[in-house]
C-alpha positions in Angstrom: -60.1 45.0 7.1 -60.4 49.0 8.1 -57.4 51.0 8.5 -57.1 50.1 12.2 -57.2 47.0 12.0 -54.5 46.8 9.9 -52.0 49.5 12.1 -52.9 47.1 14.8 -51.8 43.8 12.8 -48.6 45.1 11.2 -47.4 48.9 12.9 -45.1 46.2 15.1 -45.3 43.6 13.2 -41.3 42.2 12.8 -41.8 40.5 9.2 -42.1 44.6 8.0 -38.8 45.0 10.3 -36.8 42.5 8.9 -34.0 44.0 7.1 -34.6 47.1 7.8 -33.7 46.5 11.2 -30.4 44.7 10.3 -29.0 47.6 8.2 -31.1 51.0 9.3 -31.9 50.5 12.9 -31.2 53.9 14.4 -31.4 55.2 11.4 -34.2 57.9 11.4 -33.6 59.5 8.0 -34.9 57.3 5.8 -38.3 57.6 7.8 -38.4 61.1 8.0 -37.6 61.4 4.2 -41.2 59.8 3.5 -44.0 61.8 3.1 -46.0 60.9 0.5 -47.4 58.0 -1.9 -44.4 59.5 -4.6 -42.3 58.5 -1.9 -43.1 54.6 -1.1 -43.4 54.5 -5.3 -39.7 55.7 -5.7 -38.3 53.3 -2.6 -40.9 50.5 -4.6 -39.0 51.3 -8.0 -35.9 51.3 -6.8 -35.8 47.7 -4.8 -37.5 45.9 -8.2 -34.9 47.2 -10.5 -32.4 46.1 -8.0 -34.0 42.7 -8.4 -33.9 42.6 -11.5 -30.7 43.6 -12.4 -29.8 41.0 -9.7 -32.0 38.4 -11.3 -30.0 38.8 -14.6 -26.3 39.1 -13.1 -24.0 36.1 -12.4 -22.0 35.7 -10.3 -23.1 37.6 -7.5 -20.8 39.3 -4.9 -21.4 39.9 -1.3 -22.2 43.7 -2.0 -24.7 42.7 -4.3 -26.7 40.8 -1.8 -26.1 44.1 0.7 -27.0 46.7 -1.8 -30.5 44.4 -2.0 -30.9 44.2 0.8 -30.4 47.8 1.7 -33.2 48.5 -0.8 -35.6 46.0 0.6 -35.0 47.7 4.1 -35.8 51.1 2.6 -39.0 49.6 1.0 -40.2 48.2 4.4 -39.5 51.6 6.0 -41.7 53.5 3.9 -44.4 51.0 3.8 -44.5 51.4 7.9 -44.4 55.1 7.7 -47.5 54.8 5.7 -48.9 52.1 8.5 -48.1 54.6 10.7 -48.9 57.9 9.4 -51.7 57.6 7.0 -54.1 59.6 9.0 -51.7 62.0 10.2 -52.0 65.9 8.6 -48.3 66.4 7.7 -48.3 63.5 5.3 -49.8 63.4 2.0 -50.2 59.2 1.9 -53.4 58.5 0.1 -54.0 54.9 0.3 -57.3 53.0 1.2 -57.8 49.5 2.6 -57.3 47.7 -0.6 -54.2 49.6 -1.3 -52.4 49.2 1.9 -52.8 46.1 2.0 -51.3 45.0 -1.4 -48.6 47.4 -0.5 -48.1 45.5 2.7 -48.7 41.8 0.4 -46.0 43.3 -2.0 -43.4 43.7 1.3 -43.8 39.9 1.7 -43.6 39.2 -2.1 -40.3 41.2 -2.3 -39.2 39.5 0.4 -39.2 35.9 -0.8 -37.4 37.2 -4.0 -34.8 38.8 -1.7 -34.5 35.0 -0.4 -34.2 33.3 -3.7 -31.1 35.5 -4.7 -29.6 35.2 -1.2 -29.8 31.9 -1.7 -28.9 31.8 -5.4 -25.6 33.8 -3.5 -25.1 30.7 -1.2 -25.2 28.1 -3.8 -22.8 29.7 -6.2 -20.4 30.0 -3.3 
């Protein structure tokens, strides 16, 4: 798949919109804040150690499931600033097909993990 093909499949794609919608929408500084591949890594870094320190605690609270789901929206907004932006001058994202595209299979991944403690939440409860 080129580069094109994918910003056509997922630039609007709503399963890359999912949370960050819910908590961020209207929110532009989170966005603008990404410029670079250091960037998506330190929004990557901080949504698995918030799963995993999520993974290991017991009981959870409501603010735990928002605090996770604050990071996952973070995450998804800087893997669509790289969707979007990745030929663009002013950013420094330096990703090819391969890597985009397991960024973009990591969203997803992340996202059913979100799910299991959200549900792991609702059971407890």
């Amino acid at each position: 798949m080129s580069m094109n093909e994918i910003r056509e499949k997922y630039q609007y794609d709503r399963k890359l919109k999912r949370f960050s919608n819910e908590h961020f929408f209207g929110d532009h500084g989170i966005y603008s804040n990404v410029n670079s591949n250091k960037d998506v890594e330190r929004h990557e870094n901080y949504l698995k150690s918030t799963i995993g320190i999520y993974q290991k605690t017991y009981p959870l609270v409501k603010d735990d499931i928002l605090d996770l789901e604050k990071a996952m929206g973070k995450f998804e907004i800087a893997v669509r600033k790289v969707i979007a932006c990745f030929d663009n001058y002013n950013s420094d994202f330096n990703y090819n097909e391969e890597q985009l595209m397991s960024l973009i299979e990591s969203v997803f991944n992340y996202h059913e993990q979100v799910d299991n403690l959200r549900t792991r939440k609702a059971m407890q409860d």
